[in-house]
C-alpha positions in Angstrom: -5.4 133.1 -29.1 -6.6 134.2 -25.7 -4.3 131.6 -24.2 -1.4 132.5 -25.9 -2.1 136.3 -24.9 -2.5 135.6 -21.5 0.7 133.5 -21.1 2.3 136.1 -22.8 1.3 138.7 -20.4 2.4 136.7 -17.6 5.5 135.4 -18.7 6.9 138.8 -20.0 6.1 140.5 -16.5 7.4 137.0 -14.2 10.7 137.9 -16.8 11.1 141.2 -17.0 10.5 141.7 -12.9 12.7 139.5 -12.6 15.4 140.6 -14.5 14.7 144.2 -13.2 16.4 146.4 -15.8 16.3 149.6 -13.0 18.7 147.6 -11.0 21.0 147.1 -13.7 21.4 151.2 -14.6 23.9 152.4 -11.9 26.4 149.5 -12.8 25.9 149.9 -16.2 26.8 152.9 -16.8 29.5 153.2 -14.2 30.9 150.1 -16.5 30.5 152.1 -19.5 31.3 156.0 -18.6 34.4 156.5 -20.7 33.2 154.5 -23.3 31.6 155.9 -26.6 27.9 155.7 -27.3 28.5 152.9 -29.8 30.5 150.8 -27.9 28.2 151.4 -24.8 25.3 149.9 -26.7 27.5 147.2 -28.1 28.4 146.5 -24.5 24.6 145.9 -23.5 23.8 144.1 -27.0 26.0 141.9 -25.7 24.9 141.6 -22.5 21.5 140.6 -22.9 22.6 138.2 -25.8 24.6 136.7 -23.5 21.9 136.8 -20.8 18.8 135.6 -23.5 21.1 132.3 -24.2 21.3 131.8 -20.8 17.9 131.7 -19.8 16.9 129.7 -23.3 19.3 126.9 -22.8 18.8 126.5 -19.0 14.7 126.7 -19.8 15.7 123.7 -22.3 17.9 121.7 -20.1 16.7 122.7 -17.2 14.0 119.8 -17.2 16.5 116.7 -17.7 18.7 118.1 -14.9 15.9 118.2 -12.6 14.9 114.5 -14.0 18.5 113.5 -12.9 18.0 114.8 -9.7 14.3 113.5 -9.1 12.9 116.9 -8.5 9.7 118.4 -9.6 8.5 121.4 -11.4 6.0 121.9 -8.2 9.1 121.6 -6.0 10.6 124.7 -8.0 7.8 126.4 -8.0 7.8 126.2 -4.4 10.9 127.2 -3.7 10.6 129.6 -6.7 7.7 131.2 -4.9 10.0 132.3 -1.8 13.0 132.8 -3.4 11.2 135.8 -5.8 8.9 136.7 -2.3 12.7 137.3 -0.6 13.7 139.4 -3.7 10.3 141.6 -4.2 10.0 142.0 0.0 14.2 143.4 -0.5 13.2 145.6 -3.3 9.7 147.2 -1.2 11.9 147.8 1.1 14.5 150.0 -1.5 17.3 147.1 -0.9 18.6 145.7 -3.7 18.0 142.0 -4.8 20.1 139.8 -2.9 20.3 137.6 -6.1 22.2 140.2 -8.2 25.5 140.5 -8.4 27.7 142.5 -6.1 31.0 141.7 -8.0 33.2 144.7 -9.0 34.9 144.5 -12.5 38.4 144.5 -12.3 40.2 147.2 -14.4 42.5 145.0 -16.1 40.3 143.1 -17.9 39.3 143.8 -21.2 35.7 145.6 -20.7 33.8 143.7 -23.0 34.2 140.2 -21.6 32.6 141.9 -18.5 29.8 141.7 -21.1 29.2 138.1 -20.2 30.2 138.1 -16.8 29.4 139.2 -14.6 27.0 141.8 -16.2 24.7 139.6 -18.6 25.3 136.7 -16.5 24.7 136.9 -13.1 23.7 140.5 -13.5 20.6 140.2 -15.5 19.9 136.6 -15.9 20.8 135.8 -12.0 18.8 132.5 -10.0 15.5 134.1 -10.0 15.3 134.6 -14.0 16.7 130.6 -14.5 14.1 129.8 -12.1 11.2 131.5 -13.6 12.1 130.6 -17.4 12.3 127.0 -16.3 8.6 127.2 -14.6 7.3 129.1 -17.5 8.5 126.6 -20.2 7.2 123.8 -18.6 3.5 125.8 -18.7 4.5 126.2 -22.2 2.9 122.5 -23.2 2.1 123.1 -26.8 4.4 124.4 -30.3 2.3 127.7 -30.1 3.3 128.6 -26.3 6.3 127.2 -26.6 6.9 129.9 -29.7 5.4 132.6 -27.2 7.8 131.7 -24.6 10.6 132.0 -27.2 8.9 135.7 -28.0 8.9 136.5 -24.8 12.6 136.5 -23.5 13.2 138.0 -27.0 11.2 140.7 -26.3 12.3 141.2 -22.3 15.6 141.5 -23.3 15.1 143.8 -26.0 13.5 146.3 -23.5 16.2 145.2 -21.0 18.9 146.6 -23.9 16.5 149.7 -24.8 16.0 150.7 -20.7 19.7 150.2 -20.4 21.1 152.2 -23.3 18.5 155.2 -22.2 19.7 154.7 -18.5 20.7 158.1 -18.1 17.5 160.1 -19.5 15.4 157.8 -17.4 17.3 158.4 -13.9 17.8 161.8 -14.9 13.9 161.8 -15.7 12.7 160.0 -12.5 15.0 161.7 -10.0 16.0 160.0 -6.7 12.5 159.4 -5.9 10.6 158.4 -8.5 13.4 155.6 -8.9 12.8 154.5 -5.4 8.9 154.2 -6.6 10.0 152.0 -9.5 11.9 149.4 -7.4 9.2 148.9 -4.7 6.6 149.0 -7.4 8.8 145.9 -9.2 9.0 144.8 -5.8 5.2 144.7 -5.0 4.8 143.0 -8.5 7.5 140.3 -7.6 5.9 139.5 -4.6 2.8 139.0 -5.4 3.9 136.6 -8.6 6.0 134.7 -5.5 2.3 134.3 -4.0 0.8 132.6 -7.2 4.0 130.4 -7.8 3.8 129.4 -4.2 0.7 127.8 -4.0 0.7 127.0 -7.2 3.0 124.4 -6.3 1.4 124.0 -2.7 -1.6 122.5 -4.8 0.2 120.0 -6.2 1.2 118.2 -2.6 -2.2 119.0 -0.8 -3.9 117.2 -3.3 -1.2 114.4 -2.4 -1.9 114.2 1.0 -5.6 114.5 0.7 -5.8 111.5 -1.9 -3.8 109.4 0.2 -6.7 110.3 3.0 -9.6 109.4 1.6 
């Protein structure tokens, strides 16, 4: 049960950091200002539906496509591991993520199909969340974690729809500068996950080099 806990733990803060629901609140709700209540909130249901299959059906392919392609989980987790360090060093810094999206939604299209794209997808579930999902189902190596890993983006998402649906109490809440505190606290968090993803998958190819050695 520990086990399960602790992956939990870390899986739901790898996600959720990653997906970074205070950088999704200024688009949102410039998407969704003449819209009603309802229909805002049908607009983010949407949007992290869209986002949750994303991440679930790239976490379950995502391991044949690497097999294709002769790459390994330690080689993602590498590469992982400075990709998130990138995004958490732009976000200490009050920049945002250079792996969201920048894309402006074009007027003319019907606002709900901006749902998918390019809010739920690239918005929320960007590079750095297919990475991270794909790392943590392959440390998912029994039924029981594999159901906690299932949990988990269920749950991130749900507090990805709840943050974005309250967006305007919470900026209105945390002022200008307690928002900037938020993002280089998700920041410091990202970065230091980059760190353990990083060598994790360093490990892997020093222990390599040393067997060939001795």
């Amino acid at each position: 049960m520990k086990a399960e806990i602790a992956y939990f733990l870390f899986a739901f803060t790898s996600i959720i950091t990653v997906i970074n629901p205070f950088s999704s609140m200024p688009m949102y709700l410039d998407i969704t200002s003449w819209m009603s209540t309802q229909n805002a909130r049908k607009y983010a249901r949407k949007a992290n539906v869209a986002a949750f299959l994303a991440m679930i059906i790239f976490a379950l392919s995502g391991t044949y496509i690497f097999k294709l392609f002769n790459i390994s989980i330690n080689g993602l987790k590498l590469v992982g591991g400075v990709l998130f360090f990138i995004m958490g060093y732009d976000l200490l810094q009050g920049k945002k993520a250079r792996t969201k999206s920048t894309v402006k939604i074009d007027d003319t299209r019907d606002a709900f199909e901006s749902a998918i794209t390019p809010f739920g997808i690239p918005m929320i579930c960007g590079p750095g969340a297919l990475t991270v999902t794909t790392v943590l189902v392959q440390d998912a190596i029994n039924y029981k974690l594999k159901t906690v890993f299932t949990l988990t983006l269920i749950v991130a998402c749900l507090v990805n729809y709840i943050v974005l649906i309250f967006s305007k109490q919470i900026l209105n809440f945390l002022g200008p500068s307690g928002n900037k505190v938020f993002f280089r606290l998700m920041g410091l968090i990202l970065m230091m996950i980059a760190v353990e993803y990083f060598f994790d998958g360093l490990k892997h190819y020093v222990q390599i080099v040393l067997n060939k050695e001795s």
